[in-house]
ZASE-475642 format. One record per residue: residue in three letters; x, y, z of N, C-alpha, C, CB in turn. Coordinates in pm, whole numbers, padded with zeros to 5 digits, always signed. Glycine has a CB too. Layout:
BEGIN
alaXYZXYZXYZXYZ ...
This chain:
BEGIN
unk+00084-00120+00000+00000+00000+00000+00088+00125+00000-00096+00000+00123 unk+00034+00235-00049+00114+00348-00100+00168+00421-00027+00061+00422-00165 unk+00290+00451+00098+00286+00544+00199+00304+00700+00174+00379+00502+00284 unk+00201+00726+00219+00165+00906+00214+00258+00995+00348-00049+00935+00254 unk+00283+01093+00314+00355+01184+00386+00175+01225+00467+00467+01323+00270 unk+00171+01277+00575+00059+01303+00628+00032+01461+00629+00057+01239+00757 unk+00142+01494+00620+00126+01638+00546+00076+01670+00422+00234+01693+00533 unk+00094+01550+00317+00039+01578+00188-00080+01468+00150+00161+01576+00080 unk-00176+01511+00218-00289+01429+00147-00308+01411+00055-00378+01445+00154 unk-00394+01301-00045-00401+01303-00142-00485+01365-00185-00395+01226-00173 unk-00556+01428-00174-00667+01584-00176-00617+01665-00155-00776+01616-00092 unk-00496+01708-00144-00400+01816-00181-00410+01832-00268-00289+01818-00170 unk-00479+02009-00352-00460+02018-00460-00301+02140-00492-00611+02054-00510 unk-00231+02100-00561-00128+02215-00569-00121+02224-00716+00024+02188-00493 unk-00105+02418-00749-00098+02507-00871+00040+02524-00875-00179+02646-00869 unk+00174+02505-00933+00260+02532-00954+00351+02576-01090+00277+02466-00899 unk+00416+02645-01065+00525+02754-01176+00670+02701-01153+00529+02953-01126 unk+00731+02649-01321+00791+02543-01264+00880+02665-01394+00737+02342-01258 unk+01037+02667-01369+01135+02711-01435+01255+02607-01503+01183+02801-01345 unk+01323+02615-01581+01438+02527-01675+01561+02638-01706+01360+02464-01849 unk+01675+02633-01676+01757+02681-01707+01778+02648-01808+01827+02681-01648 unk+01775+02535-01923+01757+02537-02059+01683+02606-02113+01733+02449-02101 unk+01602+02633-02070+01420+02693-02148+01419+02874-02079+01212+02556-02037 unk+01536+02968-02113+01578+03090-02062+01392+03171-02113+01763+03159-02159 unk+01311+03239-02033+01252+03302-02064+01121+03246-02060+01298+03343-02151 unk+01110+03110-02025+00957+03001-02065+00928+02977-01923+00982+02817-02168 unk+00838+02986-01887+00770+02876-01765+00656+02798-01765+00739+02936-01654 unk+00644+02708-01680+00547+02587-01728+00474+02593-01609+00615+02427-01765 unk+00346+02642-01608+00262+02656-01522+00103+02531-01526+00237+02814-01546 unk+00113+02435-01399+00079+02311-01399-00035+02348-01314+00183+02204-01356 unk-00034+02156-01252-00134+02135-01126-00125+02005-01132-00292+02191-01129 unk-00097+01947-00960-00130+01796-00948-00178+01769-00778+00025+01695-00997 unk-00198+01648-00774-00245+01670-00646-00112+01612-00537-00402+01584-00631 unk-00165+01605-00382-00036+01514-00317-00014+01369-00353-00049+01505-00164 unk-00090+01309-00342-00044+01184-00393+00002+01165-00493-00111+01110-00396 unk+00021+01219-00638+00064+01222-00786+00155+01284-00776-00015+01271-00890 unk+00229+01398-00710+00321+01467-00691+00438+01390-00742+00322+01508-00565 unk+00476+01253-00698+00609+01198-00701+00558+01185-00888+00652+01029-00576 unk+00512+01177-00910+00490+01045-01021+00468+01200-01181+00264+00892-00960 unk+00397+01311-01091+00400+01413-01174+00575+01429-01226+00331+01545-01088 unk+00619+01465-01093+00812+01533-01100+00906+01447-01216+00920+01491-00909 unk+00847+01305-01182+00941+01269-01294+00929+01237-01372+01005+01215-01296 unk+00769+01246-01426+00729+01254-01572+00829+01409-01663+00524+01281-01564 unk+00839+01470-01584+00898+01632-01654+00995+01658-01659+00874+01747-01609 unk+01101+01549-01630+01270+01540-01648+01280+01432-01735+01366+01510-01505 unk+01231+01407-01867+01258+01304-01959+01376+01336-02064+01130+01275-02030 unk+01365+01220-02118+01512+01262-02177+01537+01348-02352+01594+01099-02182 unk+01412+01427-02354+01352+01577-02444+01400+01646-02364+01186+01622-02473 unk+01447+01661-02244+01458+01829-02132+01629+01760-02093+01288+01852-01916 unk+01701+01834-02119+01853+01882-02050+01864+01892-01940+01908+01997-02076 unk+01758+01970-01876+01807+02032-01731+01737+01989-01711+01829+02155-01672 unk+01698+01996-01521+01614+01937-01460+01528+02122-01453+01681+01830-01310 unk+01442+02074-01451+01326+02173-01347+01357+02225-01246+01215+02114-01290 unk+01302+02355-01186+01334+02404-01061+01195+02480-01046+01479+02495-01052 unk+01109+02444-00919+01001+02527-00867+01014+02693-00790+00947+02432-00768 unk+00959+02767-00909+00967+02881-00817+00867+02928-00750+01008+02977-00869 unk+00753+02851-00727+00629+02874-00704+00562+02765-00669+00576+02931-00797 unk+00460+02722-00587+00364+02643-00574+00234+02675-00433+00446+02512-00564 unk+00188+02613-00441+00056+02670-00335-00074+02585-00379+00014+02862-00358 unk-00133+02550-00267-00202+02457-00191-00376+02571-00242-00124+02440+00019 unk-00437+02469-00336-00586+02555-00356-00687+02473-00349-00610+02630-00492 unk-00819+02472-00339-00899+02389-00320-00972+02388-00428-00957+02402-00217 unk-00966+02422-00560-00984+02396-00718-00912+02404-00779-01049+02449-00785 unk-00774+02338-00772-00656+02383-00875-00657+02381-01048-00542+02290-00839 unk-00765+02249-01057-00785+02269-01182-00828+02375-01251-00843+02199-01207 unk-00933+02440-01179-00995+02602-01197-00918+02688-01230-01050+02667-01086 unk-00802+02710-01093-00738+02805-01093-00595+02775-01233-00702+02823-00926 unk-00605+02619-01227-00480+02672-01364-00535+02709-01508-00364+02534-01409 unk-00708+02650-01479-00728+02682-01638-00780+02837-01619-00858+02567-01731 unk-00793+02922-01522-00789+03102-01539-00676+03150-01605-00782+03187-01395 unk-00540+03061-01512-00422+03136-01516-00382+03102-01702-00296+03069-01377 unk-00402+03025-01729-00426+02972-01926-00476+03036-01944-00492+02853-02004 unk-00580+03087-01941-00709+03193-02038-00618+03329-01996-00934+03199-01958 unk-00586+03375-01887-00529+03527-01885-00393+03524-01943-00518+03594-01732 unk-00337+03404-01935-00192+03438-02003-00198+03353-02129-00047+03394-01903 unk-00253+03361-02212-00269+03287-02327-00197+03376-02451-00431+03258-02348 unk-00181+03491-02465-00098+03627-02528+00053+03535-02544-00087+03802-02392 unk+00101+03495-02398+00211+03421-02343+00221+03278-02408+00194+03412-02189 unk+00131+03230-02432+00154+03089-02439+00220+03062-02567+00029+03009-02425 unk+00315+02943-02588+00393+02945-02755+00319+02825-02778+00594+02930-02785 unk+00230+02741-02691+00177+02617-02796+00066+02596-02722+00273+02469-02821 unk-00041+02578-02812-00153+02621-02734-00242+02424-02667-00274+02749-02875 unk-00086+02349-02697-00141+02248-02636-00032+02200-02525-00182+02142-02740 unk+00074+02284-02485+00088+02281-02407+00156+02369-02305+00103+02209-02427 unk+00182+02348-02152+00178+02415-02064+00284+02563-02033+00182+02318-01985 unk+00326+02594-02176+00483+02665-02139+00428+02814-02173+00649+02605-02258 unk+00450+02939-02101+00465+03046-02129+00580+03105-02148+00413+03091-02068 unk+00575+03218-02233+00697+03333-02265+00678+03412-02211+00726+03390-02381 unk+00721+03412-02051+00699+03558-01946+00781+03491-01834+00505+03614-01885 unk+00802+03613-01746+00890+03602-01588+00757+03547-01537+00963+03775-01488 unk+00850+03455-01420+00763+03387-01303+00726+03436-01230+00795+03311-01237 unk+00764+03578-01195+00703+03676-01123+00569+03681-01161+00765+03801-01137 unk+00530+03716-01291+00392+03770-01325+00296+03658-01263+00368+03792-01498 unk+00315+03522-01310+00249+03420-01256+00224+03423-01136+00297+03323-01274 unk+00337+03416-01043+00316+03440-00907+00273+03543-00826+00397+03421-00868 unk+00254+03643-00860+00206+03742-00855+00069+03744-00854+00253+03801-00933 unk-00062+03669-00974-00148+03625-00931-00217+03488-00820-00166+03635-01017 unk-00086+03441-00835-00103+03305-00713-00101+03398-00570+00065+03162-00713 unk-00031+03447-00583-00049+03503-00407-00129+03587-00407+00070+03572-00325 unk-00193+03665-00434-00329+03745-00448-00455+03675-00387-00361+03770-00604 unk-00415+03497-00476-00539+03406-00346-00506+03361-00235-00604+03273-00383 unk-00402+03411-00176-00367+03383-00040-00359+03247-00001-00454+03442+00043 unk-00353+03201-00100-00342+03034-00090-00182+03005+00036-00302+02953-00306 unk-00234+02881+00051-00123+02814+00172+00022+02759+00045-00226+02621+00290 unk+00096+02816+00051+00237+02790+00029+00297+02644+00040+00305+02871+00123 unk+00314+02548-00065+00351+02409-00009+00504+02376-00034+00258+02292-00080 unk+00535+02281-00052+00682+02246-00039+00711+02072-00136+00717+02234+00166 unk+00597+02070-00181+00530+01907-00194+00653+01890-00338+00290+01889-00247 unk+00621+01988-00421+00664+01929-00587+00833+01963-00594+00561+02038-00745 unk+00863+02107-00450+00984+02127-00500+01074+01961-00425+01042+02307-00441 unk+01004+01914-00294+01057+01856-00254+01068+01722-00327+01026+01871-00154 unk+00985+01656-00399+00943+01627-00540+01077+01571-00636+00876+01774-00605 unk+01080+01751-00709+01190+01743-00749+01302+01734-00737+01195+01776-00778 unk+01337+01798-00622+01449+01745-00538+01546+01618-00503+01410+01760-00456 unk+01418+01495-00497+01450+01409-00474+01438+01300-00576+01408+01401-00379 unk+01369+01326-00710+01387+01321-00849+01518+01342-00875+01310+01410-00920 unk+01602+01443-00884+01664+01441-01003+01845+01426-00915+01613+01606-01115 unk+01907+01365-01008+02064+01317-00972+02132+01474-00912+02166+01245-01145 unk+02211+01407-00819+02326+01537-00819+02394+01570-00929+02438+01519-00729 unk+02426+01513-01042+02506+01524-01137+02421+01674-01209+02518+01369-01227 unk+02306+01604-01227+02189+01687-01322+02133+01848-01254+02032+01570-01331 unk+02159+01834-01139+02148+01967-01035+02259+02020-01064+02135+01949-00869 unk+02364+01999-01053+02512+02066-01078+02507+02116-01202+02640+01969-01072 unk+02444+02028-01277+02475+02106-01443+02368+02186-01457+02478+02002-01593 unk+02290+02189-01407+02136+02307-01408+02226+02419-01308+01929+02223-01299 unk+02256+02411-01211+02312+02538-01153+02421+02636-01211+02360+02500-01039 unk+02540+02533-01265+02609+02589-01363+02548+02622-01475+02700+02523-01393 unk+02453+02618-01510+02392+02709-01628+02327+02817-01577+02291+02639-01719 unk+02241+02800-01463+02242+02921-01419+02341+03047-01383+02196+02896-01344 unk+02410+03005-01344+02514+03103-01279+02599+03132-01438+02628+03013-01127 unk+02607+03071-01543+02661+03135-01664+02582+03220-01748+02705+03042-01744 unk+02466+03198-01711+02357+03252-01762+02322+03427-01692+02240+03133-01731 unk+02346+03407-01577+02334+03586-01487+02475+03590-01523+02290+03613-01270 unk+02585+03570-01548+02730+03631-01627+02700+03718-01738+02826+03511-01697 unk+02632+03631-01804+02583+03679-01919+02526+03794-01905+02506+03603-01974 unk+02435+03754-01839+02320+03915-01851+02409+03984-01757+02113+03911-01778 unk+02459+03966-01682+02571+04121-01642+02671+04192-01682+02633+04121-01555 unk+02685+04105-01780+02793+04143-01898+02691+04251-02007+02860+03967-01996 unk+02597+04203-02010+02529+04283-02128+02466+04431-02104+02412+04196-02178 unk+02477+04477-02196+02473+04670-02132+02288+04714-02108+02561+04825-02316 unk+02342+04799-02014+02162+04856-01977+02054+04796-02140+02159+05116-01968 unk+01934+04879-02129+01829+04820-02225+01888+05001-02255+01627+04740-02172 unk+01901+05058-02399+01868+05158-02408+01810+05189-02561+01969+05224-02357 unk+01690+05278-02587+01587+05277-02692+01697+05324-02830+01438+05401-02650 unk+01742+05415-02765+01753+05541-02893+01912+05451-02941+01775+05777-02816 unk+02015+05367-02861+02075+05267-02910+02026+05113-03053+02095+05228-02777 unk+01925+05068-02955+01830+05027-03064+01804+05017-03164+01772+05048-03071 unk+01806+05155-03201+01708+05147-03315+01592+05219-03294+01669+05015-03344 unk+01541+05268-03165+01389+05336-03149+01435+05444-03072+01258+05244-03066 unk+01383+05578-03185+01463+05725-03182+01350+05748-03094+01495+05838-03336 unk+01294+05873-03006+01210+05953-02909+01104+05980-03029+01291+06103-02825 unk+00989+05919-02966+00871+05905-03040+00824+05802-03105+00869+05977-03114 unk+00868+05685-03082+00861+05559-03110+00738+05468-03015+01009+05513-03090 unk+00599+05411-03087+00549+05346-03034+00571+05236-02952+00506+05337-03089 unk+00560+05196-02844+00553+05064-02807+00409+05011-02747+00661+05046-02709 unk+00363+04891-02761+00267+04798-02711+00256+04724-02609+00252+04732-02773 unk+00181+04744-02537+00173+04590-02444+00143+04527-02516+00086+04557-02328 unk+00195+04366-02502+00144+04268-02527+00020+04224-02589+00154+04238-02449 unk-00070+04281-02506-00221+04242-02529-00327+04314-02573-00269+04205-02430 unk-00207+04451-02645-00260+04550-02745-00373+04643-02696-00313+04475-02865 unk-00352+04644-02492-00440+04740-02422-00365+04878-02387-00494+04670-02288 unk-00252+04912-02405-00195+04994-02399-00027+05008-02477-00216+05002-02278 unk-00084+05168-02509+00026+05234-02562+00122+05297-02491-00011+05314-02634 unk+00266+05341-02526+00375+05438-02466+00501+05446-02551+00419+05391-02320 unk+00513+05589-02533+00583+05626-02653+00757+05657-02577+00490+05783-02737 unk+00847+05621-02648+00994+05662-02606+00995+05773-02608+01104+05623-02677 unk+01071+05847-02482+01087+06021-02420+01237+05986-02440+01023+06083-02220 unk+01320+05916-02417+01491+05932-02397+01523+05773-02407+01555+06013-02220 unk+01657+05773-02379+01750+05590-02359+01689+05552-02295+01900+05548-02298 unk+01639+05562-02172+01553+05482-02116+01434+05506-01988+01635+05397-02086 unk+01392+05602-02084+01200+05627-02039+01149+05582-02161+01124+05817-02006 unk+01023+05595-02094+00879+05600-02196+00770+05750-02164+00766+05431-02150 unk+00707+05791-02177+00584+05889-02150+00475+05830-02200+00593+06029-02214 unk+00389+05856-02057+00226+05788-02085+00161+05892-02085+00152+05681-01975 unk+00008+05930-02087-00046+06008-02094+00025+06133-01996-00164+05957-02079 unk+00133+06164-02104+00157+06310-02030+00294+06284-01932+00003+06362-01920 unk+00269+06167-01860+00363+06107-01755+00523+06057-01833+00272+05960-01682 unk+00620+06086-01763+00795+06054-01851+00800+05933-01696+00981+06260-01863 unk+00861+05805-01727+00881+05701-01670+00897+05606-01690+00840+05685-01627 unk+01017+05500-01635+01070+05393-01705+00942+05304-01739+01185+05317-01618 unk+01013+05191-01781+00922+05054-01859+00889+05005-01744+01002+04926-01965 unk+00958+04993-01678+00991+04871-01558+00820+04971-01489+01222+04879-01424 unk+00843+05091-01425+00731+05143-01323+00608+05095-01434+00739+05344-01274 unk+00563+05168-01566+00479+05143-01626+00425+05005-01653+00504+05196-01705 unk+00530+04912-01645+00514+04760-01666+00417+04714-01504+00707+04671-01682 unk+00477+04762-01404+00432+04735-01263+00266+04741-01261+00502+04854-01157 unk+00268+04882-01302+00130+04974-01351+00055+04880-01392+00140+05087-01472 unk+00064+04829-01491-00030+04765-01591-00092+04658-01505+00044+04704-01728 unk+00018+04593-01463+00009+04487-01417-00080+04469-01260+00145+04453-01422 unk-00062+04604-01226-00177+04593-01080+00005+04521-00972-00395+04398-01117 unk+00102+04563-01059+00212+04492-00895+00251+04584-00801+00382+04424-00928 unk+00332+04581-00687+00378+04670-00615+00484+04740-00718+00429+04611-00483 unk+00520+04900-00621+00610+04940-00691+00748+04911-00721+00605+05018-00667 unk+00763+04811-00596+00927+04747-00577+00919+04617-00624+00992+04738-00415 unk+00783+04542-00693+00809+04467-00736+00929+04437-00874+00706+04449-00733 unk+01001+04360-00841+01095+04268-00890+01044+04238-01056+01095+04126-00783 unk+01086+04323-01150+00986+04275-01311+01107+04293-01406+00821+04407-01374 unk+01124+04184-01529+01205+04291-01646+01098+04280-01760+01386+04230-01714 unk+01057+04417-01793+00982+04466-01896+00961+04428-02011+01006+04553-01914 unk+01098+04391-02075+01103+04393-02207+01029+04306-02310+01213+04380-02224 unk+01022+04156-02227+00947+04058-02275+00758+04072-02296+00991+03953-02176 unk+00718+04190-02242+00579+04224-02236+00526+04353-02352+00556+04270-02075 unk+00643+04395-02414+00620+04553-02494+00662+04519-02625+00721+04698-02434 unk+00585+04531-02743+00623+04514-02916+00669+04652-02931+00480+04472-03041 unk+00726+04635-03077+00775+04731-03134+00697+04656-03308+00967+04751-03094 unk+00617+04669-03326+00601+04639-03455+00597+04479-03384+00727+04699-03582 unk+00610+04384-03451+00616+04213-03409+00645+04179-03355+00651+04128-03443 unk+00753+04273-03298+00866+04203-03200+00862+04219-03058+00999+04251-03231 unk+00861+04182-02977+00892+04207-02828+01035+04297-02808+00908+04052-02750 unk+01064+04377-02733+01148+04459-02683+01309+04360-02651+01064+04528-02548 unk+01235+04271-02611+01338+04136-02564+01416+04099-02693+01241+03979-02508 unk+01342+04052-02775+01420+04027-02885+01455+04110-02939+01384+03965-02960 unk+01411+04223-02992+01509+04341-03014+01661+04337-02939+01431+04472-02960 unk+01616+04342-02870+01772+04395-02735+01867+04265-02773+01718+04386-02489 unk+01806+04108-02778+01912+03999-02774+01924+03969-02937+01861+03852-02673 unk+01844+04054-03077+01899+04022-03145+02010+04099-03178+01834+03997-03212 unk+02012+04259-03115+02113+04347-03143+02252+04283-03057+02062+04505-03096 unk+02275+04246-02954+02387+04222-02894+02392+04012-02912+02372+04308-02715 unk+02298+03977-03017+02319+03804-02909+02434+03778-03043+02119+03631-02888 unk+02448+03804-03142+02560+03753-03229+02636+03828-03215+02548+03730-03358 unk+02737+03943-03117+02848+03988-03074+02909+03881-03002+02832+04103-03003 unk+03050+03956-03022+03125+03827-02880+03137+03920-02737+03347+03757-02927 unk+03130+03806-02638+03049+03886-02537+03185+03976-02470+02952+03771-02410 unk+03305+03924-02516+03373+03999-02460+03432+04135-02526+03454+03923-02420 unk+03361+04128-02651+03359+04296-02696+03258+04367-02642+03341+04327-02848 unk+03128+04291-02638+03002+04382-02554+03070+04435-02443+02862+04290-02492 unk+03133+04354-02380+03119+04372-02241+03232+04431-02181+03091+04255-02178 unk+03323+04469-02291+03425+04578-02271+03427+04699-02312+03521+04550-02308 unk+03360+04727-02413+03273+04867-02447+03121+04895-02490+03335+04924-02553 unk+03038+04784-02459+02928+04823-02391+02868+04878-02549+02956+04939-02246 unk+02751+04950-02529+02630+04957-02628+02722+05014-02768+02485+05081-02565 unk+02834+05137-02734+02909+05186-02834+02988+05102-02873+02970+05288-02810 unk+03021+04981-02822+03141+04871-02922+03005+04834-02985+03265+04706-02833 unk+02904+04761-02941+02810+04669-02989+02780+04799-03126+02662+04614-02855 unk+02749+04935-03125+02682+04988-03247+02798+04973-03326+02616+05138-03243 unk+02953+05035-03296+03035+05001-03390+03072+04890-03504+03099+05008-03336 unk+03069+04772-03379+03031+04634-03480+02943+04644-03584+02967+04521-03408 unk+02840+04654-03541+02722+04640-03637+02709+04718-03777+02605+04678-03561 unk+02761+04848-03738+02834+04936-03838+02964+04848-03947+02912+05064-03731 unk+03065+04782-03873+03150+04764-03937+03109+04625-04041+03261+04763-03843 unk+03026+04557-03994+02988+04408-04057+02866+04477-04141+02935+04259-03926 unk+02802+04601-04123+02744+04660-04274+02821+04677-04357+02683+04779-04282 unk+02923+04760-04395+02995+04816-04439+03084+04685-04519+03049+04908-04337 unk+03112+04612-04428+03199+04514-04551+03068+04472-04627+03305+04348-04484 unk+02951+04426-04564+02857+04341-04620+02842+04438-04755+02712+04309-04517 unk+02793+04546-04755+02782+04690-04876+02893+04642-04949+02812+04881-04815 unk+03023+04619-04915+03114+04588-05051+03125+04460-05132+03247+04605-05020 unk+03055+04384-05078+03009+04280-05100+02903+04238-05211+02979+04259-05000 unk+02844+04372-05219+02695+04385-05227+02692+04321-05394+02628+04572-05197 unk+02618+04282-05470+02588+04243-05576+02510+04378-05642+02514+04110-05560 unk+02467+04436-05607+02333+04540-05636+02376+04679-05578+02175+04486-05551 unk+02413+04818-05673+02417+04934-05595+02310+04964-05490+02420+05035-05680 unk+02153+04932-05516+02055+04910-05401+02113+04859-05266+01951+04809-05445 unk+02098+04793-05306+02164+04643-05167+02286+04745-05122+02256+04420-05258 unk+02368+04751-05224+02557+04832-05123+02465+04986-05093+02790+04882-05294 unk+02402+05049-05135+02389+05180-05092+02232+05151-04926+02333+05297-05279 unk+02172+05067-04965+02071+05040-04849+02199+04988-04737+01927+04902-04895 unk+02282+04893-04717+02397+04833-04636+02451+05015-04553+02547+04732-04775 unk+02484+05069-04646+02584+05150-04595+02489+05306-04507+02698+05191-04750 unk+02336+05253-04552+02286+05349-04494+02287+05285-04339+02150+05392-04563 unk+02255+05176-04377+02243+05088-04185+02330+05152-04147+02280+04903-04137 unk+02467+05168-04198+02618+05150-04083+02621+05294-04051+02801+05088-04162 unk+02551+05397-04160+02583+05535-04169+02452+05536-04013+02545+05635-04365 unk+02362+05469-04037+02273+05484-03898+02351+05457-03747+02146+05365-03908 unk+02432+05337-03760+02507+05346-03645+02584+05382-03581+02529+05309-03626 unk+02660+05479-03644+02762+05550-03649+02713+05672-03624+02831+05539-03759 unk+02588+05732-03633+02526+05799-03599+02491+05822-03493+02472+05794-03643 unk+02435+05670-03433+02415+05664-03272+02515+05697-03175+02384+05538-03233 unk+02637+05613-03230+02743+05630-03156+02764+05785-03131+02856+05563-03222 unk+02777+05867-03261+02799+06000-03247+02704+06103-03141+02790+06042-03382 unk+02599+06011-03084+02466+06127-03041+02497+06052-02920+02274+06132-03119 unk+02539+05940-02873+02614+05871-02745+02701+05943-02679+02690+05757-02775 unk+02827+05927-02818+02963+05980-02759+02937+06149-02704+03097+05971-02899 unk+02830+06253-02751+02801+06362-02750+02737+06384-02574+02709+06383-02881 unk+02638+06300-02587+02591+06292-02481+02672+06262-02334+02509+06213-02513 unk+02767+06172-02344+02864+06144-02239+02987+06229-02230+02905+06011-02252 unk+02998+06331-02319+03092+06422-02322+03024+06561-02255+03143+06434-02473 unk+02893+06574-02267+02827+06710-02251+02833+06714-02112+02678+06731-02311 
């Protein structure tokens, strides 16, 4: 017969937000009960997933099924497959509506996983983490008018309920109001003001999310030019790999469109270098 922890009944229902250091930017927002818990954890470390899982979230509800199919219908904008459980957003946002129901806090799936997955497979999930915040500290502030998006440039939420337009490198102005992404992002969202958010993944520019903007401009640099001169090496590059590409060009179109890009970045740099001199 099956022995149960007596803390976790099997009428335990738990909603949980589950993270992958392979899967940078995705979270997989579930539900199982206590007794399935073991049998859930290691269905989700198969050998399709690299890393193991890590819970940043879970909590004890008395309709979990309910509550995960709300949290699907409101973040569905988020979702990349609409058959299964993974969103494109911080775990904050998720959690953020989990604690709002004041639900009881459990320990069931991380402990779960915990005891799922090898030391070997934890070690190599942590070391990706920790190369992974290298990374992003290596990489330079978010700034617009670097970009590509000069002062007066639309941006979108997500879910196409609100507008805000670029004021400088890094504000926006809302009705009237000059203020970063990050406060306005909070805003939208109904979070505290010190809540813990990065913006970028929630705001278009035309198709794109802000996010990908930012990691397609710096993600094919080498990080140790980013990260030794920062947004002005990164525009220089980009300038210089136009410019050969233009001589390259098959088509005066093509070489004279090339050399306008680089003449654009070189531009930035110049309204940069101006700015940090003034």
């Amino acid at each position: 017969m099956e022995q149960q922890n007596p803390e976790w009944p099997g009428s335990l229902q738990i909603v949980y937000v589950l993270t992958n250091a392979a899967m940078p930017g995705l979270i997989k927002i579930g539900m199982t009960r206590g007794n399935e818990a073991a049998l859930r954890t290691s269905q989700l470390y198969t050998t399709g997933v690299p890393l193991p899982f890590e819970c940043a979230y879970e909590c004890a509800v008395p309709n979990a099924a309910e509550v995960e199919r709300a949290l699907h219908v409101a973040f569905a904008p988020f979702r990349i497959n609409p058959n299964r459980e993974f969103f494109r957003m911080e775990p904050n946002q998720a959690i953020a509506i989990l604690r709002l129901l004041h639900a009881r806090p459990t320990a069931v799936v991380t402990q779960e996983l915990e005891a799922n997955t090898p030391l070997v497979d934890k070690e190599a999930a942590q070391r990706e983490e920790d190369e992974a915040q290298l990374r992003r500290a290596r990489r330079p502030r978010f700034d617009y008018i670097a970009l590509g998006l000069p002062i007066g440039t639309v941006l979108t939420y997500k879910d196409g309920t609100r507008t805000c337009m670029v004021a400088g490198p890094r504000t926006v102005e809302v009705d009237g109001e000059v203020c970063s992404l990050t406060q306005l992002t909070r805003r939208v969202m109904g979070l505290a003001d010190d809540y813990p958010l990065q913006p970028s993944p929630h705001w278009l520019h035309g198709d794109r999310t802000l996010k990908e903007i930012y990691d397609e401009f710096y993600g094919d640099l080498p990080e140790g030019e980013v990260a030794s001169g920062g947004t002005i090496a990164a525009l220089k590059a980009h300038a210089t790999r136009a410019q050969q590409a233009a001589s390259e060009a098959e088509t005066e179109s093509e070489k004279s469109e090339l050399l306008k890009k680089a003449d654009g970045y070189l531009q930035r740099v110049r309204e940069m270098t101006t700015g940090l001199e003034s």
